[in-house]
C-alpha positions as CSV (number, residue, x, y, z in Angstrom):
1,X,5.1,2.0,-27.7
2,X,6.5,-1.8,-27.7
3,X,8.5,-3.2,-30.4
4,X,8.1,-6.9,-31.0
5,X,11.7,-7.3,-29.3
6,X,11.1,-6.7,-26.2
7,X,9.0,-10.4,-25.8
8,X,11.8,-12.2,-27.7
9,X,13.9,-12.5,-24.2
10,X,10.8,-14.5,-22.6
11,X,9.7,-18.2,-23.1
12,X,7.3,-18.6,-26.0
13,X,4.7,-20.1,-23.8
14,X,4.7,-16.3,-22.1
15,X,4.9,-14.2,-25.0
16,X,1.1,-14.3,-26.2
17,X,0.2,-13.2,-22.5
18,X,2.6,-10.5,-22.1
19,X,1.6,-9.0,-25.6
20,X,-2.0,-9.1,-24.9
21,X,-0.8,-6.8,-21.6
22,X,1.1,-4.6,-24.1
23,X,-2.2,-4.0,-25.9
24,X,-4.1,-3.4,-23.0
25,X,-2.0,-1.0,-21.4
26,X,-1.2,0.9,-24.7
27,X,-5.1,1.1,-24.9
28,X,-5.4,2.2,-21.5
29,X,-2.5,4.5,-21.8
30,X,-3.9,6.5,-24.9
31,X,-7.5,6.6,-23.6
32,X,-6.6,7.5,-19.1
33,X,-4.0,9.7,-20.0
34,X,-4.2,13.2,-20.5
35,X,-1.2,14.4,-22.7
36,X,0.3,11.4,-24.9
37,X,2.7,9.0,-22.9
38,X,6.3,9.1,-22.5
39,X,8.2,6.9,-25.0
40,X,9.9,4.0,-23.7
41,X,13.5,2.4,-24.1
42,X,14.2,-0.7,-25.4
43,X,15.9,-1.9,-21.9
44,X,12.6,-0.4,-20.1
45,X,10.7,-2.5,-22.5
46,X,12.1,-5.4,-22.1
47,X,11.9,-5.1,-17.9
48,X,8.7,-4.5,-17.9
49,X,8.1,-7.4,-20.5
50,X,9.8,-9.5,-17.6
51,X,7.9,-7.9,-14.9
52,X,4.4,-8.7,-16.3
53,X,5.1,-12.0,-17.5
54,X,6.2,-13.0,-13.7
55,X,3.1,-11.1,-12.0
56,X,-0.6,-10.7,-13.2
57,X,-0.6,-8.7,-10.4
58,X,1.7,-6.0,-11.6
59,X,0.8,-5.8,-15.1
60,X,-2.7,-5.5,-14.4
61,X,-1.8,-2.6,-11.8
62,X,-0.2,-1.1,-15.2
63,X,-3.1,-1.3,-17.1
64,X,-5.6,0.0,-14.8
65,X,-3.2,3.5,-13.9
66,X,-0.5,3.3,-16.5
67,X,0.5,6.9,-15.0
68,X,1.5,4.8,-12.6
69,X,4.3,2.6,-14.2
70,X,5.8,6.3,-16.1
71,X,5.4,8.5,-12.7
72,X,7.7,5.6,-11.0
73,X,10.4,4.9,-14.0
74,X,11.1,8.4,-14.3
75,X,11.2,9.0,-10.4
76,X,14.6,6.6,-9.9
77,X,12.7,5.2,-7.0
78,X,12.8,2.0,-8.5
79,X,16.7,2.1,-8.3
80,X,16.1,3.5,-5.1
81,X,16.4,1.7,-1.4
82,X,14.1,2.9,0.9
83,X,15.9,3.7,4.5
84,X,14.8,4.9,7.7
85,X,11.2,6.4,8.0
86,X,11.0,6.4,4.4
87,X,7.3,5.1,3.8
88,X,6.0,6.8,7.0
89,X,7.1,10.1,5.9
90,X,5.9,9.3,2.4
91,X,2.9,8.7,3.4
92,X,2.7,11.1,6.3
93,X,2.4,13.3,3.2
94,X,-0.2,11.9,1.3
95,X,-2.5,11.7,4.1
96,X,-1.6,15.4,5.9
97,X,-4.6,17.2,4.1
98,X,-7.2,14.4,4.8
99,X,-10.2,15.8,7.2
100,X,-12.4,12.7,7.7
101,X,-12.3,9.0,7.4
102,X,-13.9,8.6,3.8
103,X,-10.8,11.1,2.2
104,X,-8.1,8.3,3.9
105,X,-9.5,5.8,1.3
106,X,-8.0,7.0,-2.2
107,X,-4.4,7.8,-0.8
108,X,-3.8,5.2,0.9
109,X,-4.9,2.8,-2.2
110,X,-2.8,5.3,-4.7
111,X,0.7,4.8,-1.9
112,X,-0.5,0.6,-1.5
113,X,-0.2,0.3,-5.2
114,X,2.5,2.3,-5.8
115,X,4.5,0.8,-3.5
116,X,3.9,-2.7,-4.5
117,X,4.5,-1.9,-7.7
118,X,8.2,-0.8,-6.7
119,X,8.8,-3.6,-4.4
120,X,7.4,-6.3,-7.2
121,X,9.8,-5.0,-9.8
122,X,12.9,-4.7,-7.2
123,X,12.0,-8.2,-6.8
124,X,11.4,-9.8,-9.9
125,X,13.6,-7.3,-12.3
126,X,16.3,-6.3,-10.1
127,X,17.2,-9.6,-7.8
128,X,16.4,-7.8,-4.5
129,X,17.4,-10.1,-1.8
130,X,14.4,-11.8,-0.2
131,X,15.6,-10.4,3.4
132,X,15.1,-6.7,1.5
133,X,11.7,-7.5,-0.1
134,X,10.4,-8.7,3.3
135,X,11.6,-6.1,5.2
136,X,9.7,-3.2,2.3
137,X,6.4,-5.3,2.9
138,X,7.2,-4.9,6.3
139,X,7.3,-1.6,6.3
140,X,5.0,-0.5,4.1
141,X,2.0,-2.1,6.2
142,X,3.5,-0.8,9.4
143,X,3.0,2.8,8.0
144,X,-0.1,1.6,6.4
145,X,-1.9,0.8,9.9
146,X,0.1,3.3,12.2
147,X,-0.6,6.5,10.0
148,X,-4.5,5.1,9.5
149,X,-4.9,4.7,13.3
150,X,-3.1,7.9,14.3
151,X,-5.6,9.9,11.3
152,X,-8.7,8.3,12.9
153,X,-7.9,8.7,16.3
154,X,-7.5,12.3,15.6
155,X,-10.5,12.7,13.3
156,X,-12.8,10.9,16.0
157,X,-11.4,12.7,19.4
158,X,-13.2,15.9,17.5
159,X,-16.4,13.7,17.6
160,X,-16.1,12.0,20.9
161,X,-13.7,13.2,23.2
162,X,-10.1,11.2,24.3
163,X,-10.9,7.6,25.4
164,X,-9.7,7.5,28.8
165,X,-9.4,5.1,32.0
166,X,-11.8,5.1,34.9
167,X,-9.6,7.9,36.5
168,X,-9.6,10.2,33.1
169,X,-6.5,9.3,32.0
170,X,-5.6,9.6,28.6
171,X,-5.4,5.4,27.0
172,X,-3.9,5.4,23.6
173,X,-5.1,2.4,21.2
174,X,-2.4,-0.2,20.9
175,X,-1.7,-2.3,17.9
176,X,-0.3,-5.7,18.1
177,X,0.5,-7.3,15.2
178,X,0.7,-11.4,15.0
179,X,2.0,-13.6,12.3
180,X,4.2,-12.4,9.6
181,X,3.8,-9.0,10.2
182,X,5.0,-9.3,14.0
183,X,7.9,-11.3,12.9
184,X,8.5,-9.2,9.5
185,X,8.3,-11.8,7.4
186,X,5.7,-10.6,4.9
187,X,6.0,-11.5,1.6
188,X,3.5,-10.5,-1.5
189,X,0.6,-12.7,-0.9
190,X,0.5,-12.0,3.2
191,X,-2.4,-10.3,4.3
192,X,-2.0,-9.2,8.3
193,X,-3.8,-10.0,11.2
194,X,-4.1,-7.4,14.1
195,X,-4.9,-7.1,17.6
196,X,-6.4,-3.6,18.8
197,X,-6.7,-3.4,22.0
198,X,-6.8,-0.5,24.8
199,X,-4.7,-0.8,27.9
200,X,-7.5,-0.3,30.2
201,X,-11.8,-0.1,30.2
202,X,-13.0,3.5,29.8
203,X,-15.0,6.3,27.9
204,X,-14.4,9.2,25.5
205,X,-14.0,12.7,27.1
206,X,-16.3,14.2,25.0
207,X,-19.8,15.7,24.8
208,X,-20.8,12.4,23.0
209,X,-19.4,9.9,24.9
210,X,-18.7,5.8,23.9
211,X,-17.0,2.9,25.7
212,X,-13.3,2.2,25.1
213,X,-13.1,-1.7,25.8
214,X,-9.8,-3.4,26.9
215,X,-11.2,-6.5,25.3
216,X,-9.6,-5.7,22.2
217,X,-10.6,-6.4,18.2
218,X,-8.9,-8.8,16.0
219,X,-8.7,-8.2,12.3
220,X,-7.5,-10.1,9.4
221,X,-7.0,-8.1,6.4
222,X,-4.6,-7.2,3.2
223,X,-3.7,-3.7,3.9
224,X,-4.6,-0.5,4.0
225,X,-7.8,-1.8,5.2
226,X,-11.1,-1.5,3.1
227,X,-14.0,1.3,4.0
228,X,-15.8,-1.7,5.9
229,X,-12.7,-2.3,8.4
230,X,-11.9,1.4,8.5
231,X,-16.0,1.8,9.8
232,X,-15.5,-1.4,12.2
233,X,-12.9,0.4,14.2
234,X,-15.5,3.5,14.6
């Protein structure tokens, strides 16, 4: 799968690292994958070659779901600039069949990774312009907590009811992000820290009822949250 040509573009020091990756991810490759992998060019060799000897990170996301690095070479979205809704609707889809808390989990961890796979190489392979890499962080958590808070509100108003004010008015939780998130400056280490909050005091609707605090719940996490944080917000 890798000719020996592909390292010769990268300082010696790197070289012995990035063909250790190459090993590992042929390994993985031949042993995850189901039908043998796709071959790759010389030019895709060498970018990932760069990519991996720039970010642990990203090579080791290669080697632990190579179908990963082939879905996204051969889907252009690498080449591709998100616009718009982009990641919402993405993930909007991911997510639509998705009947209870635990089924969130796996999606949201496939689109994370996916994603910062494709932002990682725009940045280190392609020269994407920090402005554009901050804004795709950005982004990507934004739908990452709105689409997980709209799917659990939904999935728990079947359990409890709609939390509502004193008065039975319908309260919608409110997010409120601080920190490099509310200023969209994220970059690849960042996690995000949160406020969730309800605009007033209040109970669910339903036949089981619980108390909607206007206190509110600060979390500092990487996102999409874990199973632990997803609970919490129960």
């Amino acid at each position: 799968m890798k000719k020996r040509s592909c390292l010769d573009h990268l300082p010696p020091e790197l070289q012995t690292q990035v063909s250790h990756y190459w090993q590992d991810f042929t390994a993985a490759s031949q042993r995850i994958m189901a039908s043998p992998p796709p071959s790759l060019s010389t030019s895709h060799q060498q970018a990932i070659s760069t990519l991996w000897a720039l970010s642990d990170y990203a090579a080791k996301l290669c080697i632990h779901n190579p179908s990963l690095l082939f879905e996204l070479l051969a889907s252009g979205d690498l080449h591709k600039t998100y616009r718009g809704q982009a990641y919402h609707q993405r993930l909007t889809k991911r997510v639509a069949t998705c009947q209870d808390p635990s089924s969130l989990f796996s999606p949201l961890r496939q689109f994370r990774h996916r994603e910062m796979l494709r932002i990682i190489w725009r940045d280190l392979v392609l020269g994407a312009p920090l402005k554009t890499t901050m804004r795709d962080l950005t982004r990507l958590a934004e739908s990452c907590v709105s689409i997980t808070c709209n799917k659990l509100h939904t999935m728990l108003q079947q359990r409890y009811g709609t939390p509502s004010d004193p008065n039975g008015m319908p309260l919608q939780l409110l997010i409120l992000a601080l920190g490099k998130l509310g200023a969209e400056e994220l970059n690849l280490s960042s996690d995000i820290d949160l406020i969730l909050v309800y605009p007033k005091s209040g109970q669910t609707n339903g036949a089981r009822r619980i108390d909607n605090e206007i206190s509110g719940m600060s979390i500092k996490t990487c996102f999409p949250w874990d199973k632990n944080e997803v609970m919490l917000c129960k």
